[in-house]
C-alpha positions as CSV (number, residue, x, y, z in Angstrom):
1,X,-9.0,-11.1,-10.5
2,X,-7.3,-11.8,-13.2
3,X,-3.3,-12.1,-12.8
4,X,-2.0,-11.7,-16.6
5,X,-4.4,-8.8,-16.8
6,X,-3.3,-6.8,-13.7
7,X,0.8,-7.9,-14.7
8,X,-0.4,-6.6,-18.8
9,X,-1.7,-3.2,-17.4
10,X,1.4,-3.1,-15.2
11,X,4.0,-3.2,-18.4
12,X,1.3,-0.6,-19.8
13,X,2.3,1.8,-17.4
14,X,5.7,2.3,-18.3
15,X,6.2,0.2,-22.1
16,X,8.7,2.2,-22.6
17,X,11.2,0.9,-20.2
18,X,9.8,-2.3,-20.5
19,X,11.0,-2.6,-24.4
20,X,14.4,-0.7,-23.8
21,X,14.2,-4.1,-21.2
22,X,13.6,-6.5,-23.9
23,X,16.2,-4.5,-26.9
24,X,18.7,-4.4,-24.3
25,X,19.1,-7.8,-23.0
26,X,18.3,-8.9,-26.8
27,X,21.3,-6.7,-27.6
28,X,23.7,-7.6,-24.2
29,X,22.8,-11.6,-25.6
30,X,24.0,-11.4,-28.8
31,X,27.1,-9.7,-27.4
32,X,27.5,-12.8,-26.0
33,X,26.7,-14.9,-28.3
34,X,29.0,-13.5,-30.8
35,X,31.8,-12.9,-28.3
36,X,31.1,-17.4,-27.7
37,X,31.6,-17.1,-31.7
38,X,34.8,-15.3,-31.7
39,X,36.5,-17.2,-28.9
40,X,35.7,-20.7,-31.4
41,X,37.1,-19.3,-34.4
42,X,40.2,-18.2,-32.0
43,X,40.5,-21.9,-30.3
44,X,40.1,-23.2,-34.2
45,X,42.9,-20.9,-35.6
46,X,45.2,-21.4,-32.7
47,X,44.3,-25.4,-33.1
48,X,42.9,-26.0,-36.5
49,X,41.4,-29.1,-38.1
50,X,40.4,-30.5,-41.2
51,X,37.3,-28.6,-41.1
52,X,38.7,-24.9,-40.5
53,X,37.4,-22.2,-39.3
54,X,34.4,-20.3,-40.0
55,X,35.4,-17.0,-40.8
56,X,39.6,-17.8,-41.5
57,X,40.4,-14.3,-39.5
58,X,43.9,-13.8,-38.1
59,X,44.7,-13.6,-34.6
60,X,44.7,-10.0,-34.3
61,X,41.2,-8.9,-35.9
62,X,39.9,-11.7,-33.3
63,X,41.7,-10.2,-30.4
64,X,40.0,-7.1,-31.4
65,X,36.2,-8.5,-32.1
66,X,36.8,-10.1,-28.5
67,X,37.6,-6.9,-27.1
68,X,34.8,-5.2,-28.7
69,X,32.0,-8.0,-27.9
70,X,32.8,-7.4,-24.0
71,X,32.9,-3.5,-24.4
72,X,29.6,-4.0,-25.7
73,X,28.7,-6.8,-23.6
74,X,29.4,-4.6,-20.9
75,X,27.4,-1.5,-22.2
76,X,24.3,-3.6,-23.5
77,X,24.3,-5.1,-19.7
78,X,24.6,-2.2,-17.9
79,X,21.7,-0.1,-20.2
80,X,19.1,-3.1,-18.9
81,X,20.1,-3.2,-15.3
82,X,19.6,0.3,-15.1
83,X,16.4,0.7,-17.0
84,X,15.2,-2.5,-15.4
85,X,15.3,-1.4,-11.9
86,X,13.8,2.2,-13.5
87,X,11.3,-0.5,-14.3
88,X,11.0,-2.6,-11.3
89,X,10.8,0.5,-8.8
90,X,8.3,2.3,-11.5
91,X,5.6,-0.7,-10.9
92,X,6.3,-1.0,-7.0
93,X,5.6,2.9,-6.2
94,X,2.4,3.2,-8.6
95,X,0.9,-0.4,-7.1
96,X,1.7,1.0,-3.0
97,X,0.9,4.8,-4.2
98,X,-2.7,3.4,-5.6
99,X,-3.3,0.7,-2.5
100,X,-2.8,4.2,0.0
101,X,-4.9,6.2,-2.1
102,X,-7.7,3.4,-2.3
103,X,-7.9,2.9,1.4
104,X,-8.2,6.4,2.2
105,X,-10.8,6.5,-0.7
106,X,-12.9,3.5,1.4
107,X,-14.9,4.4,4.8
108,X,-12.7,4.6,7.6
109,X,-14.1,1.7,9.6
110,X,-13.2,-0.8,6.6
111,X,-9.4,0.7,6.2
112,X,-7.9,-1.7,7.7
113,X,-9.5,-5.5,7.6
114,X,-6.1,-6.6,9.0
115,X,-3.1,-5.6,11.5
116,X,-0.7,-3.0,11.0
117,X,2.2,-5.4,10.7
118,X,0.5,-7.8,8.6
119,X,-0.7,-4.5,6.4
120,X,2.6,-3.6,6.0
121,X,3.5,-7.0,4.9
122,X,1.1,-6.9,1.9
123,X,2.4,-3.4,1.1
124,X,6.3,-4.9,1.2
125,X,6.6,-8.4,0.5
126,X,3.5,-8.7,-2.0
127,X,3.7,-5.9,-3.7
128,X,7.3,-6.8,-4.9
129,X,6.5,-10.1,-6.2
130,X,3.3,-8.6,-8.0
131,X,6.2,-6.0,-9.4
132,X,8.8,-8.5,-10.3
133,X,7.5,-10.6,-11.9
134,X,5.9,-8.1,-14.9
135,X,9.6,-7.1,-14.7
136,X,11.4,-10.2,-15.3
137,X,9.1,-10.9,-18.2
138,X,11.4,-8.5,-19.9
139,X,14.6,-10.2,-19.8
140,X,12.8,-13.1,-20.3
141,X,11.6,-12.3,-23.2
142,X,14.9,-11.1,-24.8
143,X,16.6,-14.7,-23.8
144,X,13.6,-16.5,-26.3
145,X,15.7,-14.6,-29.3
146,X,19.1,-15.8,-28.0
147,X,17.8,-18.7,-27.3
148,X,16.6,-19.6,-30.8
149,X,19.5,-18.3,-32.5
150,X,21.9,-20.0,-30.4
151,X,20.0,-23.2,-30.9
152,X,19.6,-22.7,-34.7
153,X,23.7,-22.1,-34.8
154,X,24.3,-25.5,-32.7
155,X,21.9,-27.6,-35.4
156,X,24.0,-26.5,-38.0
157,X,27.0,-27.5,-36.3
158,X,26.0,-30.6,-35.3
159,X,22.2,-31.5,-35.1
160,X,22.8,-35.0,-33.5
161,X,24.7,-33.6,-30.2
162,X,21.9,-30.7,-30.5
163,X,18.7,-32.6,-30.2
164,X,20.0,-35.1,-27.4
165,X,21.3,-32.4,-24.8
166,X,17.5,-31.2,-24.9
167,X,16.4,-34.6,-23.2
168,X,17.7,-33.5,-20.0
169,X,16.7,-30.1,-20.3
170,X,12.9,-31.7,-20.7
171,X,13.5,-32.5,-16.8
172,X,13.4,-28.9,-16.0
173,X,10.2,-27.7,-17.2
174,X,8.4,-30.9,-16.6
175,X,9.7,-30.5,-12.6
176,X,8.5,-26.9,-12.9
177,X,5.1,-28.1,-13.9
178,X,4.7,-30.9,-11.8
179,X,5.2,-29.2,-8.5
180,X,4.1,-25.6,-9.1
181,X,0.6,-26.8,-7.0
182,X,3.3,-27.7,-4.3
183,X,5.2,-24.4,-5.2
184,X,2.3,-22.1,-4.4
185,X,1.1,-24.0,-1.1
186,X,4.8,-23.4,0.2
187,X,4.6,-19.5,-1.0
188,X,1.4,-19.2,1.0
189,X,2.5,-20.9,3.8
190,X,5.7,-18.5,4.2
191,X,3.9,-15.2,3.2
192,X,1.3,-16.2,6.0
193,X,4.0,-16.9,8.2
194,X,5.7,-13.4,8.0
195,X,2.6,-11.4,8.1
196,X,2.1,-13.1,11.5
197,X,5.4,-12.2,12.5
198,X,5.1,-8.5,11.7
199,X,1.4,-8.0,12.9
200,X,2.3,-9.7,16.4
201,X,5.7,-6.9,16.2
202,X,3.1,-4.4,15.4
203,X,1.3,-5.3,18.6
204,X,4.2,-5.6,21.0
205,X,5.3,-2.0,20.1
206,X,1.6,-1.2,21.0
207,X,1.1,-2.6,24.3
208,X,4.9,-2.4,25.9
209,X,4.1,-0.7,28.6
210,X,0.8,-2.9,29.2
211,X,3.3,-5.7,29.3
212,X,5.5,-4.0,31.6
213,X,3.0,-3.5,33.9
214,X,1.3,-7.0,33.9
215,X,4.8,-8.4,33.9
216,X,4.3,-10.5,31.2
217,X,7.3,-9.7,29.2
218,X,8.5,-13.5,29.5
219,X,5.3,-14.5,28.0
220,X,4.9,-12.6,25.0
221,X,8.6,-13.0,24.4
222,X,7.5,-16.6,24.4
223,X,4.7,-16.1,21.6
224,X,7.0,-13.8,19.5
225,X,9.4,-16.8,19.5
226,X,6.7,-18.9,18.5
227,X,5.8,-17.4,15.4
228,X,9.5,-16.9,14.5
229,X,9.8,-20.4,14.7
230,X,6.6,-20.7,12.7
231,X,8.1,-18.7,9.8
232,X,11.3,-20.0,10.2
233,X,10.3,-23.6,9.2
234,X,8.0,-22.5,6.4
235,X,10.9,-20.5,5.1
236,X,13.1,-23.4,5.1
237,X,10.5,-26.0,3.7
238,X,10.1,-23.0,0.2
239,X,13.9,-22.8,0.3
240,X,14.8,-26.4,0.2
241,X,12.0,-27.2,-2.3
242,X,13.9,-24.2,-4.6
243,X,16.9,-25.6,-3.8
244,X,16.1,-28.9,-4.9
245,X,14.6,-27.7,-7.9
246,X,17.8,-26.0,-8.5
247,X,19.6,-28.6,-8.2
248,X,17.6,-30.9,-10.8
249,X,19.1,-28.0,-13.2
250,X,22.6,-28.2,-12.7
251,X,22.3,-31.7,-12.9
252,X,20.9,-31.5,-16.4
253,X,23.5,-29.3,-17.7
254,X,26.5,-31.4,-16.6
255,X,24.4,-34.4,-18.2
256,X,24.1,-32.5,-21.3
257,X,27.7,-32.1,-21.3
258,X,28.7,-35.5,-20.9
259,X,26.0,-36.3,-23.8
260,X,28.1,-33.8,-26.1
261,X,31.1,-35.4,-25.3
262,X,29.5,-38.9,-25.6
263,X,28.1,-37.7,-29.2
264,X,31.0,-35.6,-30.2
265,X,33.8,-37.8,-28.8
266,X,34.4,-39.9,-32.4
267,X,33.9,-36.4,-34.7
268,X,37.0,-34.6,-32.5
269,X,39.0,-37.6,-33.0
270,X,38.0,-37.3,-37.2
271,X,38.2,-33.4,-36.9
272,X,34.7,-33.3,-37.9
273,X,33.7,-31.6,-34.7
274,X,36.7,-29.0,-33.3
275,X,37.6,-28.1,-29.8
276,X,36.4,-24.3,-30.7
277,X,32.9,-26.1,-31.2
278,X,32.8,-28.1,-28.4
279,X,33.7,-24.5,-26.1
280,X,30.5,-23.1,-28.0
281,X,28.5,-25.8,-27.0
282,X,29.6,-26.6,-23.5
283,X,29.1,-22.5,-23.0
284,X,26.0,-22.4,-24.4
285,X,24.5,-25.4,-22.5
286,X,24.6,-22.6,-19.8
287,X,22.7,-20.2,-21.8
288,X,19.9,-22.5,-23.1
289,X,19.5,-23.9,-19.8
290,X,19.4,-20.7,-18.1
291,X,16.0,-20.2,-20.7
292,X,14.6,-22.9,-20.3
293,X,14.5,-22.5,-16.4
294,X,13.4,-19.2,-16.9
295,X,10.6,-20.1,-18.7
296,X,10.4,-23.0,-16.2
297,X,10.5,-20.6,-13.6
298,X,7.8,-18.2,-14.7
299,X,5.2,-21.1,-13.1
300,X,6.5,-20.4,-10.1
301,X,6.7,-16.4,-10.3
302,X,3.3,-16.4,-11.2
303,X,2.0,-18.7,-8.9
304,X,4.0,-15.7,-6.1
305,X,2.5,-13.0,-7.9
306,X,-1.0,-14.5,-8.0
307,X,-0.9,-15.5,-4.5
308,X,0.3,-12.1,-3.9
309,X,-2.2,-10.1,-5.7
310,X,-5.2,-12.4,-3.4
311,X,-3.2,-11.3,-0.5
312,X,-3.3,-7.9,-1.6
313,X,-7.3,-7.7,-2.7
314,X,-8.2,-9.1,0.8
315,X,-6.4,-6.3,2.3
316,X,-8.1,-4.0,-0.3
317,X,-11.8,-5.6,-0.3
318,X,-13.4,-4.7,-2.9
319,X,-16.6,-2.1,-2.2
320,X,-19.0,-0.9,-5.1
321,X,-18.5,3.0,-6.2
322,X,-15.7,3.6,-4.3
323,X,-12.7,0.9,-4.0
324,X,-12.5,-1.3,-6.8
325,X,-9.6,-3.7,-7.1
326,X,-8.2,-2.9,-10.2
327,X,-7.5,0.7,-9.0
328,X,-4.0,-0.6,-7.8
329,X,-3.0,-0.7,-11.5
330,X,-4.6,3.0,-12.5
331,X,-1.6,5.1,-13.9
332,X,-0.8,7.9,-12.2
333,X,2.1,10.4,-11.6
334,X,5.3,8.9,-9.2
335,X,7.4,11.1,-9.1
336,X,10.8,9.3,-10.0
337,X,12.4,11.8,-11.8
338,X,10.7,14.9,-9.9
339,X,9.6,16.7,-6.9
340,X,6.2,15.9,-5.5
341,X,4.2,18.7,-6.6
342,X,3.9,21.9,-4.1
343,X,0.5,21.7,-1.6
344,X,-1.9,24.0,-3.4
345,X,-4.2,26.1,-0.9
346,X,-7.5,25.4,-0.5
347,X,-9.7,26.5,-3.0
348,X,-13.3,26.7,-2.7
349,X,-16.2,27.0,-5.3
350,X,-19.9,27.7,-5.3
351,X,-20.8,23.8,-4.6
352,X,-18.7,23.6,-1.5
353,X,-21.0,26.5,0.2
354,X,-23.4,25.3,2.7
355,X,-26.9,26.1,2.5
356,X,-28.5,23.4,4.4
357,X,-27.5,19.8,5.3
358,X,-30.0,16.8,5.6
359,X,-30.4,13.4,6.1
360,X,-33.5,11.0,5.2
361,X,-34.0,7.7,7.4
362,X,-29.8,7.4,7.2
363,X,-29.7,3.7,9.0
364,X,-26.0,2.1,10.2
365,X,-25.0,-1.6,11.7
366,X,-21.8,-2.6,12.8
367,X,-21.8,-5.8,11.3
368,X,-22.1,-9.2,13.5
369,X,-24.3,-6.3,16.1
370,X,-27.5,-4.4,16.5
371,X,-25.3,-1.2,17.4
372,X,-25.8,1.4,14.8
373,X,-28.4,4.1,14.1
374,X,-31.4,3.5,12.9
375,X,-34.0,6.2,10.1
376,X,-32.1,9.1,11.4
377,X,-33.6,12.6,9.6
378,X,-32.4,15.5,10.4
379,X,-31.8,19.2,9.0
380,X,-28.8,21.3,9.9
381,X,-29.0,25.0,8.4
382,X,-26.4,27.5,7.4
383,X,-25.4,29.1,10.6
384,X,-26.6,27.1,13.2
385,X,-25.5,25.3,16.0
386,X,-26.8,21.5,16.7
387,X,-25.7,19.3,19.3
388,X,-26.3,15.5,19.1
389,X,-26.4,14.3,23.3
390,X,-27.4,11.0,25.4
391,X,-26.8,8.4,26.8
392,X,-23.7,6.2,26.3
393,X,-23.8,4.0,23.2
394,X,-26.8,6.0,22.1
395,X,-25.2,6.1,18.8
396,X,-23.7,9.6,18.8
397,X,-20.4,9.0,17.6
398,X,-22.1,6.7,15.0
399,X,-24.1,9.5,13.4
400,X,-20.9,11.6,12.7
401,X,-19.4,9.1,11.4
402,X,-22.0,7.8,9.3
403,X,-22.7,11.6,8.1
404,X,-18.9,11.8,7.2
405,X,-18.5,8.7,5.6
406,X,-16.2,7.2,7.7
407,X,-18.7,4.1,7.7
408,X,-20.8,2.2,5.0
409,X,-24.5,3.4,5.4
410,X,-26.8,0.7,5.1
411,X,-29.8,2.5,3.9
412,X,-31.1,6.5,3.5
413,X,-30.2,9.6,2.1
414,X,-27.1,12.6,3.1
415,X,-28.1,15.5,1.1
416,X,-25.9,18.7,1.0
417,X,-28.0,21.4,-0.3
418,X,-30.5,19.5,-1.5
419,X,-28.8,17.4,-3.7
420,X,-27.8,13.7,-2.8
421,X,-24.4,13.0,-2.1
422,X,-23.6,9.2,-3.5
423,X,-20.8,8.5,-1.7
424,X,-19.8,10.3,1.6
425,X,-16.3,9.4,1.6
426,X,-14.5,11.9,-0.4
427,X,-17.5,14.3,-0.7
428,X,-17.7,15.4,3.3
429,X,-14.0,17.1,3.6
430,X,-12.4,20.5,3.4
431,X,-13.5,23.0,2.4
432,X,-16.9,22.1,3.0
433,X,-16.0,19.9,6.7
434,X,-13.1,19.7,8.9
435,X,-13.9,17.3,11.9
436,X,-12.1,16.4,15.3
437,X,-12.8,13.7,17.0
438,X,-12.4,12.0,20.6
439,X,-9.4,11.1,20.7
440,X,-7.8,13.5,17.9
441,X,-4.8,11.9,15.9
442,X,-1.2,13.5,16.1
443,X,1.9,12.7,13.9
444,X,5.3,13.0,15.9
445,X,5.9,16.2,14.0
446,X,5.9,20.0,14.8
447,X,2.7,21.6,16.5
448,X,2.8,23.4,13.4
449,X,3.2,20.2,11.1
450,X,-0.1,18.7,12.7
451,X,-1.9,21.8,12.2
452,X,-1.3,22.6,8.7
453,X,-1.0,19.0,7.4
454,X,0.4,20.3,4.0
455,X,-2.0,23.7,4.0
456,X,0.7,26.2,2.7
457,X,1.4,28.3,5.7
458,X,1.3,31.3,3.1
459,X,-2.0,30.7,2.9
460,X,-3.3,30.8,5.9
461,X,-3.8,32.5,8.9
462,X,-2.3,30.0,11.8
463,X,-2.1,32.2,14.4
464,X,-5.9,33.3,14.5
465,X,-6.4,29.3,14.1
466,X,-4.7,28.8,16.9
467,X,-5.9,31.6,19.0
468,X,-9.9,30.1,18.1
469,X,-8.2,27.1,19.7
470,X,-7.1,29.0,22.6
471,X,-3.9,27.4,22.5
472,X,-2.0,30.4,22.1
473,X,-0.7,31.0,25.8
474,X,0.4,27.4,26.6
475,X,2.2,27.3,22.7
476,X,4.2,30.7,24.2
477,X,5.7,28.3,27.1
478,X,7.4,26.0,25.0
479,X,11.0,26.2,23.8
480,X,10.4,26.2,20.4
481,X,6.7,27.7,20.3
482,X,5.1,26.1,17.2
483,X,8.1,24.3,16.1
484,X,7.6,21.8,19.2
485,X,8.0,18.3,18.2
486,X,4.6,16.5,19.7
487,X,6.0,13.5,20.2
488,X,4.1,9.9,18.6
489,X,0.8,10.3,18.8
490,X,1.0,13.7,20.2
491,X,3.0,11.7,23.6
492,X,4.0,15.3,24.7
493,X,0.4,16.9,25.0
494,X,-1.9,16.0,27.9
495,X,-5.7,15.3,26.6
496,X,-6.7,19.2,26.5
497,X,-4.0,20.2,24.6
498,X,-4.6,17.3,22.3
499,X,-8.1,18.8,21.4
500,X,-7.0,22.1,21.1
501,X,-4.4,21.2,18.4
502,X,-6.9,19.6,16.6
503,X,-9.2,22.1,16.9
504,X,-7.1,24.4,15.4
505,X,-6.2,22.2,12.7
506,X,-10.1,22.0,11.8
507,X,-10.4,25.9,12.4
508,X,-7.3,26.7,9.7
509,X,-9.8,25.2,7.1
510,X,-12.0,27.0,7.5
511,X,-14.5,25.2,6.8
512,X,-18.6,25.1,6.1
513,X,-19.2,23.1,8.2
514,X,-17.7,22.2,11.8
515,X,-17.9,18.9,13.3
516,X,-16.7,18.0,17.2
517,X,-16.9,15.3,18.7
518,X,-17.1,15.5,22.7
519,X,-14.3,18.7,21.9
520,X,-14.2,19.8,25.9
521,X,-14.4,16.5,26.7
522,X,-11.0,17.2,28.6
523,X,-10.7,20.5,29.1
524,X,-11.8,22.5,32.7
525,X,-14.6,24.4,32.7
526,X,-12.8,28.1,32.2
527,X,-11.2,26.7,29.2
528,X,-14.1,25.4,27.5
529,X,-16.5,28.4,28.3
530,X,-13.6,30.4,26.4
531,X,-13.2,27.8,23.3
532,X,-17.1,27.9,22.9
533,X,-16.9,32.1,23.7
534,X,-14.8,32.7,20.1
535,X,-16.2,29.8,17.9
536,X,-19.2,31.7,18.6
537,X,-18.2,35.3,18.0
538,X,-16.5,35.2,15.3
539,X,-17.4,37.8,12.3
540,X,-19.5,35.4,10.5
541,X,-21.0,33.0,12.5
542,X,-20.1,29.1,12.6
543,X,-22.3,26.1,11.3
544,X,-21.4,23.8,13.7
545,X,-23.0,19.9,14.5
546,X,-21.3,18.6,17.8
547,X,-21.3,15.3,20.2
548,X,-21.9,17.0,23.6
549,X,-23.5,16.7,26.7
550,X,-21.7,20.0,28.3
551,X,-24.4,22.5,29.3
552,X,-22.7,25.8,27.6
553,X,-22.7,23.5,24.3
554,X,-26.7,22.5,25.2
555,X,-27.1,26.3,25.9
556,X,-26.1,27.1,22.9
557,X,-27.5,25.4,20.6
558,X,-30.0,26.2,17.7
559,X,-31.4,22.5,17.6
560,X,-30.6,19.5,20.3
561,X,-30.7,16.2,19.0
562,X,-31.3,13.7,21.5
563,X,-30.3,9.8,20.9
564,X,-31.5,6.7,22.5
565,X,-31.1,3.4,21.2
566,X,-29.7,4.4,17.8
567,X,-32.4,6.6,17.1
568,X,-33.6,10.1,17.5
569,X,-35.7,10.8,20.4
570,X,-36.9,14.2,20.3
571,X,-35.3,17.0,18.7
572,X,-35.9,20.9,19.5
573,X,-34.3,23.3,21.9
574,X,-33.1,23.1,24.8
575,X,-35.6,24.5,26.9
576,X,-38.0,23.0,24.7
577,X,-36.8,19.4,25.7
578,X,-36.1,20.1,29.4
579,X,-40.3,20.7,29.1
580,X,-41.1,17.5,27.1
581,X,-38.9,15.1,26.4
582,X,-38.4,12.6,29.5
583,X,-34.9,11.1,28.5
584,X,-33.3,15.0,28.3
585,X,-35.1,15.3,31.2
586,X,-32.9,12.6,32.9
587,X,-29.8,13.7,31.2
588,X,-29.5,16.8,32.3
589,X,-30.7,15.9,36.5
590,X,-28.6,13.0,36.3
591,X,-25.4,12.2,36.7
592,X,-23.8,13.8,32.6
593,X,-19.7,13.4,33.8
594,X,-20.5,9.8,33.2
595,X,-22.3,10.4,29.9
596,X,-18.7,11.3,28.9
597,X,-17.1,8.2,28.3
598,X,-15.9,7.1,24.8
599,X,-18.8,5.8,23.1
600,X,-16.3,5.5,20.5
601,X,-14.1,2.6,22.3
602,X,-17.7,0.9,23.2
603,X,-18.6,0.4,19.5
């Protein structure tokens, strides 16, 4: 990772605003300096010496140049505050737009390495120091030019006073190098801090009612406080290292002031050195040393920024041909300026038709286990029905997921048509698979909302969706039909309904392929006769690959795939395996209700 690279590609994205950045502040600067200019020549007409002034201008055109320096001034200022923050919120949406975009590129297993909270904290507090400080290398930039002008103007004025007031100044940047180490330790130390605060929020917003019903409420208030007091002291070390830091500065300016005096003193007596002179230097020791800290500083914004950028890759972690790093920089479209582009409908092309689906000795591990599948091949054909059963952690759940990408393979083969697909994730969605899982996922939005997730509704057909759900009656009771609110995480549905909306989500697709997970898990046994009743009548009929160990699922299916240990056991129909195979044997005398339980929460 390399920091000046990532903050380089960063101005790249919008240069633009960037160099208005840089003219502006150039322009606001000399504003200043020549309004600093104008007041001197006014303090020297109004109080001349032997010397004079340097332009001899009356009172009135001076008046007027004042007035039109801070009109300017004013203008010049207000043109870089605006494009700046067009700047600063620019970087900040493309870096969080590109970290969302790359973690729902990656499997879904390896999302999230970390907590919500402390997710969120990369996404917030990282990304803006990652953001600020490409932006602040703008107006940084524009103070080098007013710096050496002013500088050049002071030696010509006096070149004694000029070099001397610098000795001070040396203070700054040698404090600024000295300590950044120390700097950066702090920076961690705090940003650590925080993202322990907001992951252990995250996790008390979880598990309130757990809390509530342990009575531990005392306790975890005790923890919380624990970590607040944690960040609170790292905070406050980083803040009064800065402030010390500061301080050292306005030290060395009110040095350097008493060194022009010191310098000076004898010339103002002689009339050598006027008082208009002395008001241009005393007001641009404020200038200079506002540069030199700046530049002082920039140790210490890149020290955040490179801390921040770590903090961000760990959340990221890196994964060949599909998540790399440097994505967070790619440019891409924002919308600033415009609407978000309208939802397009689904379109579907002669690759995304199923003829057959295979996989060759696919092998799976969660990592630090020996839970996984192992050499699973298998063929599912256009049209058919296969259902993947046994026992619990027989590595059901696991197959779908490793077919769908949502974990890493280890080893083996997916092959859609044929053809080898590289890389899963990305390849196995709509239109060629919708899936529903377990434990289906709900936004606190409309039933509709959570059906359509951003399909047009133009361009579907949600009502037949929702009547192959067979959802339809219990929608008709509710106040506002399809325009119920769900609730977080669907809080208003009981487990049934849950499914069902999620099936009809999947169904709207229309999809090649249909993937369930255990989808009657929670539904009674009228109910799931009818779901299975019009998936399979429909005019064309469904290729569907399911998790089940419900007899009408078994009954139906073209090919039963039955799991032990991680791998296939024996594979055939049903009646076929009720004849030969001793483990479907024992499945389907024994005990199935059991068979139920969420292999998914056991990995």
């Amino acid at each position: 990772m390399n920091t000046w690279n990532l903050t380089g590609k960063l101005i790249k994205f919008r240069l633009k605003f960037w160099l208005i950045t840089i003219s502006s502040t150039i322009l606001w600067l000399v504003t200043i300096f020549l309004r600093d200019f104008a007041i001197q020549e006014l303090i020297d007409t109004i109080f001349p010496t032997a010397q004079g002034s340097f332009l001899n201008l009356d009172l009135k055109m001076l008046f007027i140049l004042l007035a039109v320096f801070y009109i300017l001034g004013l203008v010049f200022k207000s043109i870089m505050d605006v494009v700046f923050s067009f700047f600063f919120n620019s970087a900040e949406i493309l870096i969080r737009k590109n970290m969302m975009e790359s973690l729902l590129k990656k499997p879904g297993t390896q999302s999230l390495p970390f907590t919500s909270g402390e997710s969120i904290s990369r996404f917030r507090g990282d990304v803006f120091n990652g953001s600020w400080f490409a932006s602040t290398l703008a107006f940084r930039s524009g103070y080098i030019i007013y710096a050496i002008a002013s500088i050049t103007f002071m030696f010509f004025i006096n070149w004694k006073a000029t070099i001397f007031i610098f000795i001070p100044f040396a203070l700054i940047l040698a404090v600024g190098l000295a300590w950044r180490k120390q700097f950066e330790k702090l920076r961690k130390n705090s940003r650590s801090a925080t993202s322990e605060v907001t992951s252990t929020l995250g996790k008390i917003f979880g598990s309130i009612q757990t809390f509530k019903v342990t009575s531990t409420e005392k306790n975890i208030i005790e923890h919380f406080r624990s970590k607040c007091d944690t960040r609170r002291k790292a905070l406050v070390k980083e803040q009064t290292f800065l402030s010390f830091v500061n301080s050292i500065y306005l030290i060395s300016v009110s040095i350097g002031l008493g060194i022009i005096l010191i310098i000076v003193g004898r010339e103002l007596n002689l009339g050598a050195f006027s008082i208009g002179n002395l008001y241009f230097f005393q007001a641009q020791l404020w200038w200079i040393g506002d540069f030199l800290w700046f530049m002082g500083d920039i140790v210490a914004l890149y020290q955040q920024s490179k801390v921040s950028y770590e903090r961000i890759q760990n959340l990221m972690q890196d994964q060949e041909d599909s998540v790399k790093f440097d994505d967070i920089i790619v440019p891409g479209p924002i919308y600033v300026k415009k609407d978000f582009e309208k939802f397009k409908p689904i379109t579907r092309t002669d690759e995304d038709k199923l003829i057959s689906l295979s996989t060759r000795n696919l092998s799976f591990n969660y990592p630090g286990t020996e839970k996984g599948i192992k050499d699973i091949t298998m063929t599912i054909q256009k049209g058919s029905v296969t259902v993947v059963t046994g026992r619990i952690g027989s590595g059901k759940t696991t197959l779908l997921r490793a077919l769908l990408g949502l974990v890493p393979v280890d080893s083996g083969k997916i092959l859609w048509n044929d053809k080898e697909v590289p890389i899963a994730t990305g390849f196995m969605q709509t239109p060629k698979v919708a899936y529903t899982p377990q434990i289906p996922y709900l936004f606190s939005e409309t039933l509709r909302d959570n059906i359509l997730l951003n399909v047009p509704k133009e361009s579907v057909d949600i009502d037949e969706a929702v009547k192959l759900a067979v959802f339809e009656d219990e929608i008709a009771t509710f106040d506002d039909e399809l325009d119920t609110i769900v609730g977080p995480k669907g809080v208003r549905l009981s487990g049934g309904q849950k499914q069902r909306l999620a099936a009809a989500r999947m169904f709207i697709r229309e999809p090649e392929l249909l993937v369930f997970d255990d989808l009657s898990s929670a539904l009674d046994v009228e109910t799931e006769q009818e779901l299975w009743a019009r998936i399979f009548s429909k005019n064309k009929r469904a290729t569907c690959l399911a998790v089940s160990h419900r007899p009408i699922a078994l009954h139906k299916a073209d090919n039963v795939i039955v799991m032990k240990n991680g791998q296939i056991e024996a594979q055939g129909t049903l009646k076929e395996l009720l004849h030969t195979n001793e483990e479907m044997q024992k499945l389907w005398e024994g005990d199935l209700e059991n068979s139920n339980d969420s292999e998914e929460e056991e990995e």
